[in-house]
N, C-alpha and C positions, 0 to 999 in steps of 0.2 A: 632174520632179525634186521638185518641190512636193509632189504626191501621194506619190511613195516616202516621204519625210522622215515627211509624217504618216500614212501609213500604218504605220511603224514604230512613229513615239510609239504610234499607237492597239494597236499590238500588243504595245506595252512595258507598255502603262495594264493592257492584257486579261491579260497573262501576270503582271504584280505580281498587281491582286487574285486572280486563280484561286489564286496561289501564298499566297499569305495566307491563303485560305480551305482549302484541301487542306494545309496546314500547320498551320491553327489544328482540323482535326477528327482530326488525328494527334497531336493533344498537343504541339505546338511551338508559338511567339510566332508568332500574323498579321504582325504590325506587322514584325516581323524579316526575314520571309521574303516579306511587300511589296516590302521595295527590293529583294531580292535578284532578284525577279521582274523589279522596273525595271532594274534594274543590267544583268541577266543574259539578259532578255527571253525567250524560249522555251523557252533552256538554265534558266534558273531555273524557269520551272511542269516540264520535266524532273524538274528534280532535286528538288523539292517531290513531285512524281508516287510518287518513288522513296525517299522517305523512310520506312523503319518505322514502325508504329507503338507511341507512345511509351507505353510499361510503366507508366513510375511515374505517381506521384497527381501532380497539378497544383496549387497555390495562384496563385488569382487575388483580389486585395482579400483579402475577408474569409473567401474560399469556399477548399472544397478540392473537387478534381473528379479525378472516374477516366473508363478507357474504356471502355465497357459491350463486356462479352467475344464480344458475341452479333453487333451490327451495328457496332462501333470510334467511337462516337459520344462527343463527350466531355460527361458528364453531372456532377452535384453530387455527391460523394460518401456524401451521407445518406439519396439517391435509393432511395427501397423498389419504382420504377418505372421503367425505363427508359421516358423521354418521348417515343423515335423507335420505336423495336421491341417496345416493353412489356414486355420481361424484368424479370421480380422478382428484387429479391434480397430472402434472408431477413436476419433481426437479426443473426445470427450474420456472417455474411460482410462488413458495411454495418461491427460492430465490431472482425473482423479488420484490414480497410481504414483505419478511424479509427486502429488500433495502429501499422502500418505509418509511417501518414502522421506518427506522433512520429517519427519518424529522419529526416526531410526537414528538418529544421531548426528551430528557437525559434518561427517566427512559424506555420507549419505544427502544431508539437507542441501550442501554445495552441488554435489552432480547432479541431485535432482533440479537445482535452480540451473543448472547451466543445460539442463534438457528443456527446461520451460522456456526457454531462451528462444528454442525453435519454434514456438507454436504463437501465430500472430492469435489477438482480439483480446477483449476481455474478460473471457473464462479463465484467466491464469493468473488473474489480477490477487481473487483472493488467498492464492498462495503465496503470490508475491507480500502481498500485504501482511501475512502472519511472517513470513521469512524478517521483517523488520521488528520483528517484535523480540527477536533472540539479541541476548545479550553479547551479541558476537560481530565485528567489525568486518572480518571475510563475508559473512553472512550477507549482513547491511550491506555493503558495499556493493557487492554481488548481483543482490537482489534493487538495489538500486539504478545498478546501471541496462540491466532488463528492464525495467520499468519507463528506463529514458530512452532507450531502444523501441521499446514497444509505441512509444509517442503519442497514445491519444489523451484525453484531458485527463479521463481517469485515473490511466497508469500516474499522467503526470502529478494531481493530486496525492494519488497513492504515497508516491515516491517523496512528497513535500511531507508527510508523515515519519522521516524516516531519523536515526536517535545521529545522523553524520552532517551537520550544520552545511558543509561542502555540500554535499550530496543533495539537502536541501536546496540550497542555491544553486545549483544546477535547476533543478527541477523547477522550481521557481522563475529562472530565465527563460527556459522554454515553454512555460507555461503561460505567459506573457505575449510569446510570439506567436501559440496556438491556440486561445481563447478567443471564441468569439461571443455574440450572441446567442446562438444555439449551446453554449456550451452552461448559461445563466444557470439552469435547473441543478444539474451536476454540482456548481458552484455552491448554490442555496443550503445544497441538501449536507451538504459536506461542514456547514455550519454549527450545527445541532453533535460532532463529534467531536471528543476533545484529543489536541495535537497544539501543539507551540504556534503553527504557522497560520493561525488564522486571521489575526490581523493582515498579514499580507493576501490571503483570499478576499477579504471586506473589501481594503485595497482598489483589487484588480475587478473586484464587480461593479465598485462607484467610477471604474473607465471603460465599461463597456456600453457605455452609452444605450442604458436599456433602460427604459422608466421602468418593468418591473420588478427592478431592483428595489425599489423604496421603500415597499413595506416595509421589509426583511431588514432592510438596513436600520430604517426608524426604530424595528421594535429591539433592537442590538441597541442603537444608542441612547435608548433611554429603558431597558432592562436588564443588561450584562456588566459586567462588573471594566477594570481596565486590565487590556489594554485592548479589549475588542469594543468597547463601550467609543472610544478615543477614535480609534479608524473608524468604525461606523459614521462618527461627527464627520471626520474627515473627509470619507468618502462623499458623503450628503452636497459637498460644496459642487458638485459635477452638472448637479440639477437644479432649474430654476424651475421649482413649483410653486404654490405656495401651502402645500402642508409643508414641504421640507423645509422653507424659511419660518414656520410657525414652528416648526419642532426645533430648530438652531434657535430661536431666540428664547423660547422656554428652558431648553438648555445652558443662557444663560446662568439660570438661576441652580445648576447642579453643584452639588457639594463635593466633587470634586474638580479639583483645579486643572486638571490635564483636558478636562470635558470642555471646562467653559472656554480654556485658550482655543480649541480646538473648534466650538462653534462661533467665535468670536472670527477668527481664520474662513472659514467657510464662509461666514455671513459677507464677508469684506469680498472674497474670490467671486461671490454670487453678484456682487456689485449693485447695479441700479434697482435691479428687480426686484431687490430686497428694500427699497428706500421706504416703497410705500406702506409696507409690512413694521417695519422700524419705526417709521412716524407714528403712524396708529397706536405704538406701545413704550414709547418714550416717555409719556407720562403715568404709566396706570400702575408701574411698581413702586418697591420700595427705591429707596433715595441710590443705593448703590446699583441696582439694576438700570435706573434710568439713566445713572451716569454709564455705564457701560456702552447704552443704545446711542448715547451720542455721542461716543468716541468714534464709535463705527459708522455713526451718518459721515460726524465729520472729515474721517479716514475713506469715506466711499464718494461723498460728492466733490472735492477737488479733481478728484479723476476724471470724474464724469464731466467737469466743467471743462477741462483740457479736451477733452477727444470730439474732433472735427465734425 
């Protein structure tokens, strides 16, 4: 009877750990499927035997781990090697996985951003960019300061989307120092998406000293509402065209007040170039438009008569 008894235990001991270990390489808790192995003794390594293997990422401590698609082995998720089968994964695949594993949850979404952290270019951009989208300040934060790490226009755009005004203005200053011409397109395109900070983009592209900015800008200042309607005026004063002084002085006549201080502003900044634009249309409005134009002659040509 002796022997039965512990020959059972000893079959209860052998069937916990197997089932812990065939449990923990199919992506399930050891520790869980140990007692079920004691509990359940043969029927438990069974049912461990017969367990699928588990799809999603794992978070363990500080780690996030997948199952390597080739031998089912559960490896780290940054793994550019599988360490049983030596299957390679490329960057590309390693930062799909790292995007995944933000939907698993807060403490999951953090190590995966702090592994994106490793990998340079812009393939990582648009997980960065949804990580700002969680109602979570570690998150933001986080995913923010990768993004100022990562330093090219995009991230830094990216990062000017982000819900931490700080973090914003980070972003923002370095985006200042890294803009150039080449960077126009990026700037344009980013227009057409809604985020707080776009007036300060309108901004930064009427000082990049790029005539192809104007359309873009024109069709902002006189079809967007405020306060992008307002910097588009603003911006306009950068260039001496003349559609741009033809569109400030029709601006004028806009019905809101922030527009017209604004291309009133511009026209003056624009200075002489503008005189001849102003003269031609000083008479041809109503009575309060035409006074306006000669506020601004009058305010433009002292200047001009002083300078040597």
């Amino acid at each position: 009877m002796e022997i039965v008894i512990i020959t059972l235990i000893i079959v209860a001991f052998i069937s916990a750990v197997l089932s812990g270990i065939i449990a923990d390489k199919k992506g399930y808790s050891s520790a869980a499927w140990f007692f079920w192995g004691l509990f359940l003794n043969i029927f438990g390594l069974i049912a461990a035997a017969g367990l699928p293997m588990n799809p999603d990422l794992l978070q363990r401590g500080t780690s996030l781990l997948k199952t390597c698609p080739r031998c089912c082995e559960i490896i780290n998720i940054s793994a550019q090697v599988c360490k049983f089968c030596r299957r390679k994964f490329s960057k590309n695949e390693i930062i799909s996985e790292l995007g995944n594993a933000m939907k698993k949850g807060k403490n999951s979404r953090i190590i995966a951003i702090k592994n994106l952290a490793n990998f340079d270019g812009d393939k990582i951009l648009p997980f960065l960019e949804q990580a700002l989208q969680y109602q979570d300040a570690q998150t933001i934060g986080l995913a923010s300061d990768v993004l100022l790490k990562v330093d090219t226009v995009p991230a830094l755009i990216t990062a000017m989307k982000s819900n931490d005004f700080q973090e914003r203005a980070k972003a923002y200053k370095r985006l200042k120092e890294r803009a150039d011409k080449t960077s126009t397109p990026e700037l344009i395109n980013v227009l057409d998406e809604d985020f707080t900070e776009k007036p300060k983009i309108i901004e930064l592209l009427g000082n990049l000293d790029d005539d192809s900015v104007i359309p873009k800008l024109i069709d902002i200042a006189e079809n967007r509402e405020l306060p992008e309607s307002a910097a588009s005026v603003s911006a306009l004063s950068n260039f001496k065209e003349s559609i741009v002084v033809n569109t400030l002085i029709k601006l004028l006549n806009s019905e809101e007040k922030k527009v017209r201080h604004e291309a009133k502003k511009s026209l003056i900044k624009i200075g002489e170039f503008a005189l001849k634009f102003l003269e031609e249309k000083k008479d041809l409005g109503e009575k309060s438009f035409n006074k306006q134009i000669e506020k601004i002659i009058k305010v433009i040509k002292p200047k001009e008569q002083i300078e040597p």
